[in-house]
C-alpha positions in Angstrom: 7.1 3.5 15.0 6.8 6.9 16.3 3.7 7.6 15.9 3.5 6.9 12.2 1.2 4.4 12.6 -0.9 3.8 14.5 -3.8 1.0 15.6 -6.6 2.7 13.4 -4.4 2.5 10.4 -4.6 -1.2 10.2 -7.1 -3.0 8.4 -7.2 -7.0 9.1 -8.7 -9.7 6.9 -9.7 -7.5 4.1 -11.5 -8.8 0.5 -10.6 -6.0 -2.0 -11.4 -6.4 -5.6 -9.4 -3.7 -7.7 -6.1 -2.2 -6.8 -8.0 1.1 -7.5 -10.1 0.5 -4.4 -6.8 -1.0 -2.5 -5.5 2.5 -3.2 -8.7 4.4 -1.8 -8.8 2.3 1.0 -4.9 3.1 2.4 -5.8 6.5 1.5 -8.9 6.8 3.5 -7.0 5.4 6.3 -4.3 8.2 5.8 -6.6 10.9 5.7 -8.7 9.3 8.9 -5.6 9.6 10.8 -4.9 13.2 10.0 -1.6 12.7 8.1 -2.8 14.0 4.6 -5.5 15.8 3.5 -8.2 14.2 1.5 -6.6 14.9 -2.3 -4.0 12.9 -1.2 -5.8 10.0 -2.4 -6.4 11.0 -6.0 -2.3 11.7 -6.2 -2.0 8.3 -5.2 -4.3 7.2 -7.5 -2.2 9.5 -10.0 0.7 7.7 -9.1 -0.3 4.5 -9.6 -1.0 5.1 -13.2 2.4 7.0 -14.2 4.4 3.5 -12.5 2.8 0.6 -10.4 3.4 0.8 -6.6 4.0 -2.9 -6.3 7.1 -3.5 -5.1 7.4 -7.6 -5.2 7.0 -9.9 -2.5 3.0 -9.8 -2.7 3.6 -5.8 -1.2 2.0 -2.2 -2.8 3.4 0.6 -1.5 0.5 3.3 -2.6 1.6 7.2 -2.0 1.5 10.2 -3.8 3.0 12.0 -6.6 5.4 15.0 -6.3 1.7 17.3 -6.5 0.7 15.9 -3.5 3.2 17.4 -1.0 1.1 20.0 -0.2 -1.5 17.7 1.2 1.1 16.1 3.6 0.0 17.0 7.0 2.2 14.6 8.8 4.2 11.6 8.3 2.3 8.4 8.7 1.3 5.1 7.2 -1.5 3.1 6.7 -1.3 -1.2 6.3 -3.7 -3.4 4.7 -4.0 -6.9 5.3 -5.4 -9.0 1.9 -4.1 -12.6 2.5 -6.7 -13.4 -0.6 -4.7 -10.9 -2.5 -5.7 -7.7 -4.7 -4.4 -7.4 -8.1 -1.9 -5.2 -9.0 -1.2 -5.3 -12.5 -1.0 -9.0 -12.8 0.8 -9.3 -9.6 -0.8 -10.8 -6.2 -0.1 -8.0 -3.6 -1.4 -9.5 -0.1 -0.2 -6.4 2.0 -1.2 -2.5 1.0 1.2 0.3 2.8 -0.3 3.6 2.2 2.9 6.1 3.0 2.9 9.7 3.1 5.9 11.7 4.4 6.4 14.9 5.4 9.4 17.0 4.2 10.7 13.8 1.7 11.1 11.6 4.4 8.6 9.1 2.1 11.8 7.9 0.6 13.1 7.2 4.2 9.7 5.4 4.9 9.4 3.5 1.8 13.2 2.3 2.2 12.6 0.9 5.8 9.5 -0.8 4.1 11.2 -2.3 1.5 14.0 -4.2 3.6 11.7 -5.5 6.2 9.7 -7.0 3.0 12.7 -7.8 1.4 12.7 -11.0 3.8 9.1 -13.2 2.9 8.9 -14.4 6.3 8.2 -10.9 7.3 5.9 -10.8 4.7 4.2 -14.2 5.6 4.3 -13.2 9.5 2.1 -9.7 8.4 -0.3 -11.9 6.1 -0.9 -14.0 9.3 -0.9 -11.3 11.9 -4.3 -12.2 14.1 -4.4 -8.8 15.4 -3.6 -4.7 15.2 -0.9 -5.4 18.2 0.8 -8.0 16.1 1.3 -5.9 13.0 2.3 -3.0 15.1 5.0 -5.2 16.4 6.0 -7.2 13.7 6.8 -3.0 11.7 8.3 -1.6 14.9 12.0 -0.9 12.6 9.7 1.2 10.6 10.7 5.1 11.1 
């Protein structure tokens, strides 16, 4: 994925209650990695409100609004594993992608995203990734 994401931006096996907190939580893991800065996460959070981030096919794809391009450090994402699913608007989202791209290539990064999900097996195979190495496998396409 070069170097976009990376082992500790996975989270396995989460329990998340709000979509609010799903959207922290992919930020933190953004900001932890040094791709965005730590008002990153209330842009995403900004976002979230102007349009929801779900996407369909039990996938969020959390990131920030045109504001936030400032606190782009580097391109990167974040993936969050809820096989009990979060709520997103009254839809089930089971897997949270926090994105954040440098110099617009979010679009890029949210595209590559979206067709990998586009297929539910992918989808399924994420929700039942065991490990980090699984999930980093299973979203090697992703550029």
């Amino acid at each position: 994925m070069s170097g976009i994401l990376r082992e500790e931006g996975i989270l396995l096996n989460q329990e998340i209650a709000t979509k609010d907190q799903a959207i922290r939580m992919a930020g933190e893991l953004l900001v932890k990695n040094g791709y965005v800065k730590e008002e990153y996460i209330e842009e995403m959070l900004k976002r979230e409100e102007i349009s929801t981030t779900y996407i369909g096919n039990d996938i969020a794809i959390p990131h920030g609004t045109e504001n936030a391009k400032n606190e782009v450090l580097e391109s990167g994402i974040s993936v969050i594993q809820v096989p009990g699913g979060v709520d997103f608007n009254g839809e089930k989202a089971r897997v949270i992608f926090g994105i954040a791209g440098k110099d617009n290539t979010h679009l890029e990064i949210l595209s590559n995203i979206a067709i990998l999900c586009s297929d539910m097996e992918n989808v399924e195979k994420i929700v039942a990734a065991k490990t980090k190495e699984e999930i980093l496998a299973l979203l090697g396409g992703i550029e």
